[in-house]
C-alpha positions in Angstrom: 324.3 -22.4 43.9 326.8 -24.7 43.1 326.4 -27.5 40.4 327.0 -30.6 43.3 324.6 -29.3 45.7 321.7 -31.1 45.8 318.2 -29.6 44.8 316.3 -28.1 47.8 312.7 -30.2 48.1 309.6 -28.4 47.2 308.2 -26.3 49.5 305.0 -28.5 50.5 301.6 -26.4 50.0 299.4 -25.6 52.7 297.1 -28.3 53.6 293.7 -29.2 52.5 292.2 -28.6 56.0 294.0 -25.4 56.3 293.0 -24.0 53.3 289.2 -25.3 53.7 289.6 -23.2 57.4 290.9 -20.1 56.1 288.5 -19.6 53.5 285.9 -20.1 56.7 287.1 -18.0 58.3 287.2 -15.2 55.5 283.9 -16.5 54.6 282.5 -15.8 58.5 284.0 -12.2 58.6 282.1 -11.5 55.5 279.0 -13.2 56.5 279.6 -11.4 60.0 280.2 -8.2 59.3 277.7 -7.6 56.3 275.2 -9.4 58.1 275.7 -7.1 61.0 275.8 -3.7 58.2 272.9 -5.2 56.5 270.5 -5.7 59.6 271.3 -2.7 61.4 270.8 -0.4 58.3 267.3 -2.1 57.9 266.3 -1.8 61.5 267.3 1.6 61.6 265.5 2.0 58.3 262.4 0.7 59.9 262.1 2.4 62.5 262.8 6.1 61.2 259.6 4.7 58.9 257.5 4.2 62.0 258.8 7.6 63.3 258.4 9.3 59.9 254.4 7.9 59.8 254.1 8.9 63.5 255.2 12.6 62.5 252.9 12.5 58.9 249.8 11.6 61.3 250.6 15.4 63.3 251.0 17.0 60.2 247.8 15.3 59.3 246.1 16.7 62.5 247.6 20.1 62.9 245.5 22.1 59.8 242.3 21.2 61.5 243.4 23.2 64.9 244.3 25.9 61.9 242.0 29.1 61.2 242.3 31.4 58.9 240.5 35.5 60.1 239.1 37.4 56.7 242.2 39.7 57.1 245.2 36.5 56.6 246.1 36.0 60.1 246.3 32.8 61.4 245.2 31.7 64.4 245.4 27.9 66.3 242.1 26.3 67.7 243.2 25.1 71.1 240.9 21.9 71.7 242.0 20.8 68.0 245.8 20.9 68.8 248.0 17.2 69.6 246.7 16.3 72.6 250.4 14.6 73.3 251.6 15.7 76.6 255.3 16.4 75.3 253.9 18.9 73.2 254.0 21.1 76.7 257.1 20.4 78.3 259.6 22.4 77.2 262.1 20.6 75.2 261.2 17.4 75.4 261.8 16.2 72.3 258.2 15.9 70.7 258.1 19.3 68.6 255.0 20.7 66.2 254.6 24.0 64.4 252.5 26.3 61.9 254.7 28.8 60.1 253.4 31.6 57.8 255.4 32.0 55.1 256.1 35.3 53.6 256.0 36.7 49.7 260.3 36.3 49.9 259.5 32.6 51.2 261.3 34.2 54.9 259.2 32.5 57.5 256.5 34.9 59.4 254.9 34.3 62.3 254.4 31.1 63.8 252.4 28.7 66.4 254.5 26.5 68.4 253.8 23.8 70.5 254.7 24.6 74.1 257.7 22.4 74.1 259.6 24.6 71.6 259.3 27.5 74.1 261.3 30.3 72.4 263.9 28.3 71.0 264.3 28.4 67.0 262.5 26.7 64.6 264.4 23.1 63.7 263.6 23.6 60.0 266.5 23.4 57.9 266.5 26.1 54.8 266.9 23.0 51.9 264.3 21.9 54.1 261.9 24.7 53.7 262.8 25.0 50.0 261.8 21.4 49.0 258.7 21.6 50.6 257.6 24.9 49.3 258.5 23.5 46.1 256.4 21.0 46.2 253.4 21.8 48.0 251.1 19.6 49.8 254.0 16.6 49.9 255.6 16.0 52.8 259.7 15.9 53.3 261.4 14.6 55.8 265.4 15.4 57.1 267.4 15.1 59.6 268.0 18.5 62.5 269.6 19.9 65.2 266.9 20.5 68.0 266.5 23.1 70.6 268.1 21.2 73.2 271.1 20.1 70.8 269.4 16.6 70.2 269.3 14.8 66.7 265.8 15.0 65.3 263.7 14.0 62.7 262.3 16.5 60.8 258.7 16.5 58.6 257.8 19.3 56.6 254.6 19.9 54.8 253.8 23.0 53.1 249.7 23.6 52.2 247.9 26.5 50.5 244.6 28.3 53.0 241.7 30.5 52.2 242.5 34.1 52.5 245.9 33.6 52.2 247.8 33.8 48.9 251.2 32.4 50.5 251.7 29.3 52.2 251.8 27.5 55.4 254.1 25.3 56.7 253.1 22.5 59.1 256.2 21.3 60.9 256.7 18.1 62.9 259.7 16.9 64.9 260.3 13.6 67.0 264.0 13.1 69.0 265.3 10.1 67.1 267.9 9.1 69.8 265.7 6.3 71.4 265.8 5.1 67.3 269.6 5.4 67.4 270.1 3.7 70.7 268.1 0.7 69.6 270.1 0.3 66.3 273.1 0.8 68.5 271.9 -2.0 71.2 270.6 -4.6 68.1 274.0 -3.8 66.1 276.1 -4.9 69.4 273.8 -7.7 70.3 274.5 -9.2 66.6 278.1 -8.5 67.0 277.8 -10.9 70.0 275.8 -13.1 68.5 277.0 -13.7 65.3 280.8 -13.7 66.6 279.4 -16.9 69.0 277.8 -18.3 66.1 280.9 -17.9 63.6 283.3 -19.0 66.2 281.0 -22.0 66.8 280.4 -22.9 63.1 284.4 -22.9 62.6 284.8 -24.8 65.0 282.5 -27.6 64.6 284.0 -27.3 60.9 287.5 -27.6 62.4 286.1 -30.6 64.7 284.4 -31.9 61.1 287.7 -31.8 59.2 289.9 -33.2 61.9 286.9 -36.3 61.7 286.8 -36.6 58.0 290.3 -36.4 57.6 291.0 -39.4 60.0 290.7 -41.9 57.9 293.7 -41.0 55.7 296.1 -40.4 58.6 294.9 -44.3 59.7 296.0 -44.8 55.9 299.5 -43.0 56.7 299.9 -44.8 59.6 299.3 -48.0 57.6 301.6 -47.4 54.8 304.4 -46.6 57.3 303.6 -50.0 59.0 303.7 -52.0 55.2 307.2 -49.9 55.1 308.1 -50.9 57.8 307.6 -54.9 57.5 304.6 -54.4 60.0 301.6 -55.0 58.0 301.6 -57.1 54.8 298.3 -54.6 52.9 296.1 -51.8 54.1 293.5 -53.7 55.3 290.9 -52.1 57.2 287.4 -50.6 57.4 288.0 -47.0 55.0 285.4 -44.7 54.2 283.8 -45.4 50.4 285.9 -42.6 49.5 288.7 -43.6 50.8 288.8 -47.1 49.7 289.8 -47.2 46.0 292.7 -45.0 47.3 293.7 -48.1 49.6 292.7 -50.8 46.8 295.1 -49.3 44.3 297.9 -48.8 47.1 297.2 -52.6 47.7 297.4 -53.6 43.7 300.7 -51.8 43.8 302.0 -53.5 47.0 301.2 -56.6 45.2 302.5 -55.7 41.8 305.7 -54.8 44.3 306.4 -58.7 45.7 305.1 -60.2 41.7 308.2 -58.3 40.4 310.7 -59.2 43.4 309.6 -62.8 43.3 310.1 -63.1 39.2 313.3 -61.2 40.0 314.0 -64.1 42.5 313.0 -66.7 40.1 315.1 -65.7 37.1 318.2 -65.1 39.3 317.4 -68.5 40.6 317.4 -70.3 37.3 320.7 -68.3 35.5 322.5 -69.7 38.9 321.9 -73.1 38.0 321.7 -72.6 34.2 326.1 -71.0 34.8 326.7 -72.9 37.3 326.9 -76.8 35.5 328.5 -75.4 32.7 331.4 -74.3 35.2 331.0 -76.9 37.2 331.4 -79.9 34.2 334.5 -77.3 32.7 336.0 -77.9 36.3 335.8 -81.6 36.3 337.4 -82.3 33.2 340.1 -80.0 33.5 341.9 -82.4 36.0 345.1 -83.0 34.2 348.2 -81.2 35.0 349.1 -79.6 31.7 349.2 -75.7 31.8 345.7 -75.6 30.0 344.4 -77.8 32.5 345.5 -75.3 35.3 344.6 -72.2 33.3 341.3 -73.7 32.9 340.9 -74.3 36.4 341.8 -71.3 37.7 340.0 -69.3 35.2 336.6 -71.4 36.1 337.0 -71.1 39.7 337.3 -67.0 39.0 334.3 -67.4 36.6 332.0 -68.8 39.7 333.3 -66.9 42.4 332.5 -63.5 40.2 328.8 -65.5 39.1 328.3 -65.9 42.9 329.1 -62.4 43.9 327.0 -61.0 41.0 324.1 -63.2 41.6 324.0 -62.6 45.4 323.8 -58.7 44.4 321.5 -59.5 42.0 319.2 -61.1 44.6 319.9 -58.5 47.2 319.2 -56.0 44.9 315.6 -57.6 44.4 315.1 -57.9 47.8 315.6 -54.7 48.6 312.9 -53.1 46.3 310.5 -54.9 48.2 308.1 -53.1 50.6 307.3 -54.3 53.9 310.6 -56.0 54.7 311.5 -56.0 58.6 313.7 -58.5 60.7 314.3 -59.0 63.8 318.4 -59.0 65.0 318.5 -61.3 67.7 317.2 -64.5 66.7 319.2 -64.0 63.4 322.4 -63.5 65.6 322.0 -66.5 67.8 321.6 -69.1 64.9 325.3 -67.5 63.7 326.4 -67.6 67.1 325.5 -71.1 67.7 327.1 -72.3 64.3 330.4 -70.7 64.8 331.1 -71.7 68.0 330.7 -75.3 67.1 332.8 -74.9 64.0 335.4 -73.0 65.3 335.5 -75.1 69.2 338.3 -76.7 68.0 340.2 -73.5 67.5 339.4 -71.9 70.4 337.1 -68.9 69.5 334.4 -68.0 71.5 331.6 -66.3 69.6 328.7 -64.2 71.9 326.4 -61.5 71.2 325.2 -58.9 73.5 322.1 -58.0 71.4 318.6 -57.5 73.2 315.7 -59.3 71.7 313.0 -56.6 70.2 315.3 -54.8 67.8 313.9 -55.2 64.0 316.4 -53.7 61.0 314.5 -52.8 57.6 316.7 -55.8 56.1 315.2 -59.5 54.9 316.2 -62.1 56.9 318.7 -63.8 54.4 320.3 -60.1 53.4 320.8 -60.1 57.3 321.9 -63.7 57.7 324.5 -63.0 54.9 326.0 -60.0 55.9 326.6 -61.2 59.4 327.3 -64.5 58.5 330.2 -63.5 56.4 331.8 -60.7 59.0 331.5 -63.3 61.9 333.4 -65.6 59.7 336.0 -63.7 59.1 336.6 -62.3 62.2 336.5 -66.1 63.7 339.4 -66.6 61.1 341.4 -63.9 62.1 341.0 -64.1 65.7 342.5 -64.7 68.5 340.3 -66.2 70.8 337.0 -63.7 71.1 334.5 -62.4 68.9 331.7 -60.1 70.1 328.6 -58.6 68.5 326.6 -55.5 69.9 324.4 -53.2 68.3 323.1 -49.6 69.1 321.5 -47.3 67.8 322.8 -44.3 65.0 321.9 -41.5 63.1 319.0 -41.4 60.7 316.9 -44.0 62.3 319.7 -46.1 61.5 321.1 -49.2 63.5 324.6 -49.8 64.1 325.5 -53.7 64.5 329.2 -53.8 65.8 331.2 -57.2 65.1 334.7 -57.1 67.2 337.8 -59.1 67.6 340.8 -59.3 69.4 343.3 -60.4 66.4 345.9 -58.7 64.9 343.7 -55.9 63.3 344.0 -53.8 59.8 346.3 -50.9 58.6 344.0 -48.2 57.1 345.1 -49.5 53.4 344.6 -52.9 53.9 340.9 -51.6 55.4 339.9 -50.0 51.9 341.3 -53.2 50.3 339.5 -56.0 51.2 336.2 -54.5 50.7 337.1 -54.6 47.1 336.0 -57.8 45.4 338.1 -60.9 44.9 340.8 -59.5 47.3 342.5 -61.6 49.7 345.2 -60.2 52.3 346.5 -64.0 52.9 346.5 -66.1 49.9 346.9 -69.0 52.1 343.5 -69.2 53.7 340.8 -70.8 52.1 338.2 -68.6 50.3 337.3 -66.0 47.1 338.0 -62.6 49.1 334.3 -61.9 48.3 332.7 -62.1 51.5 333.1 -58.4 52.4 332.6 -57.3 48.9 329.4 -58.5 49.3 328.8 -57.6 52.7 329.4 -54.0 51.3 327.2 -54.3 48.5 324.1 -56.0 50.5 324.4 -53.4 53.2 324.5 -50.7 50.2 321.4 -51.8 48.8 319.6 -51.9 52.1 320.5 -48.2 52.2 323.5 -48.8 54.8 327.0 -49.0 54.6 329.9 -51.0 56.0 332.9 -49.6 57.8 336.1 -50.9 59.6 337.7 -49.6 62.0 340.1 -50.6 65.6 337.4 -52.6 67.9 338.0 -52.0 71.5 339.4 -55.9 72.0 342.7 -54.8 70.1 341.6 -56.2 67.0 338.9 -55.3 63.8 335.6 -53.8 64.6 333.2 -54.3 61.3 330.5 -52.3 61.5 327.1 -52.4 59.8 324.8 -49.5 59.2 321.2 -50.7 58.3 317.5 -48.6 58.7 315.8 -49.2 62.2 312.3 -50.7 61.7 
């Protein structure tokens, strides 16, 4: 990048209400999504509980429907068996058996409820193992049934009478009613929560956009005061809001203190220069060549303290905030003044300017730019001067002052808007008048350009901010 281009502007940061919104929503997906892990896990937990206690109360039952003959056999007591109809359809899903174990810990014979039929045993071998290993506990586990269905397994292994090895009792229960309802609550949350995170972002949305209304009424405001059309930010803020708006309001005022002391003290060094010359002037009035030098050298002296003191009090205008004037009624006071002082000559003077256009320029700035452009384009002349305005780029206004004289080469253009120079020695006048028209438009962050005005003649040109 090159040393004359000018610095990009920061790269402004994402907004308060932005941020405050993505961190909801990040929040809600969190808050969604475990809340929906987190229930689900404990429902299903629940309810393999309730299936797990539902298959310890068989195992429970099943060793009083269990005898044991003198020679180790075991045999089932029919009107002591679950009295559960499932128990009898084949494959239904509701499972129960009494296994004899062997002296290798190989399962032996067996009794079945009916609804295992000939299928085999859903008892897993780590299964088997923990149970035998700890006898009279019961384990629970997770199988493949008979009919390929998920089940859900308890094991309890017990010690009989005339029997030196074991018995396992064996429940089972089809867990995919369990699984469907986890399934049906886990979507019904999904649905449920996403309705209630969608709603709660957007009544935070709707919150923000209400809590954050108050400082765009303050933007607006401040672009108003900018603008010339409020004088403070007065208004009914929120408590927090308000010392924001007092302290903007202390500045504004601070703002005019300064520009009027500015005022002031320009004021006073105008008159405080201006005898001195003035009583220089008076008594050089003989016709010696001091006498002359004198005078000319106090006449240059208070053109050069007018110029800098009308900057000087341009330049304290223009710092102040607030400042807006309208074009129109400035234009026809100026138009009404030239034509009667230039009737004799012959110059008409009009301005096609439509009321309602306001320029971010006081009144007097205003008054003494035009002022001195209509002037000297009633000097120059020929018999018409007309003013228009329309409007530019960058919210700028363009106020157009034409003529149909003789015109200006493109030298003698960037010459008079130098200070103290006069193309025609002859007329009457400092050859400041554009000088200053320059510097005042300057200061109001405009500019001043000539150029050939469609009459034939000059076209001076102001550039000033819209308002």
């Amino acid at each position: 990048m090159s040393g004359d281009e000018p610095p990009k502007p920061p790269k402004p940061e994402l907004s308060l209400s932005r941020r405050m919104l993505i961190g909801a929503v990040i929040w809600s997906l969190i808050a969604v999504v475990g809340g929906i892990v987190a229930m689900t896990l404990s429902y299903r937990a629940q309810t393999i509980r309730l299936l797990e206690q539902e298959l310890d109360s068989v195992l429970v039952t099943l060793p009083r429907a269990l005898e044991i003959l003198p020679d180790g056999r075991v045999v089932d007591l029919e009107d002591k068996l679950p009295t559960d109809v499932r128990y009898d359809l084949p494959l239904s899903g509701r499972y129960w058996a009494m296994i004899a174990v062997n002296e290798d810990n190989s399962f032996g014979d067996d009794i079945r409820s009916q609804s295992l039929w000939d299928g085999p045993l859903p008892v897993p071998d780590d299964l088997a193992a923990s149970a035998l290993a700890n006898p009279g506990m019961t384990v629970y586990d997770n199988a493949v049934g008979p009919a390929d269905e998920r089940l859900r397994v308890a094991v309890r292994a017990i010690t009989v009478p005339n029997r030196e090895q074991p018995i396992l009792l064996m429940a089972a229960a089809d867990r995919e009613a369990t699984d469907e309802g986890a399934n049906q609550l886990r979507l019904l949350l999904l649905i449920s929560m996403t309705f209630l995170a969608a709603g709660t972002l957007i009544a935070l949305w709707v919150g923000l956009r209400l809590a954050l209304l108050p400082f765009d009424r303050v933007q607006l405001h401040i672009a108003q005061v900018r603008e010339g059309k409020r004088a403070r930010l007065d208004g009914d803020y929120p408590v927090e809001v308000l010392p924001l708006t007092e302290e903007l309001n202390k500045l504004l005022d601070n703002n005019r203190a300064i520009v009027e002391r500015a005022q002031t003290h320009v004021g006073n060094l105008a008159h405080a220069l201006k005898t001195p010359l003035a009583v220089l002037r008076n008594e050089a009035t003989g016709s010696s060549a001091l006498d002359d030098v004198v005078r000319r050298q106090t006449e240059t002296m208070r053109a050069n303290v007018e110029h800098y003191l009308k900057r000087a009090q341009a330049a304290a205008r223009s710092e102040a905030l607030g400042v807006r004037t309208e074009v129109k009624p400035v234009l026809d006071g100026i138009v009404r003044l030239l034509n009667r002082l230039f009737e004799e000559s012959g110059v008409s003077v009009s301005s096609t300017v439509e009321p309602g256009l306001f320029v971010r320029v006081e009144q007097q700035d205003l008054e003494e730019m035009l002022g001195n452009i209509m002037e000297n384009a009633c000097k120059w002349t020929k018999s018409r001067v007309e003013v228009s305005a329309e409007a530019g780029d960058n919210a700028q206004m363009l106020i157009h002052v034409d003529d149909d004289g003789e015109g200006l080469t493109d030298e003698e253009r960037a010459a008079v808007v130098k200070r103290g120079v006069r193309l025609d020695e002859t007329a009457p006048g400092t050859g400041l008048g554009l000088s200053i028209v320059a510097d005042i438009a300057e200061m109001n962050g405009g500019r001043l350009t000539l150029s050939d005005s469609p009459l034939g003649g000059l076209r001076a040109t102001i550039a000033v901010r819209r308002s």
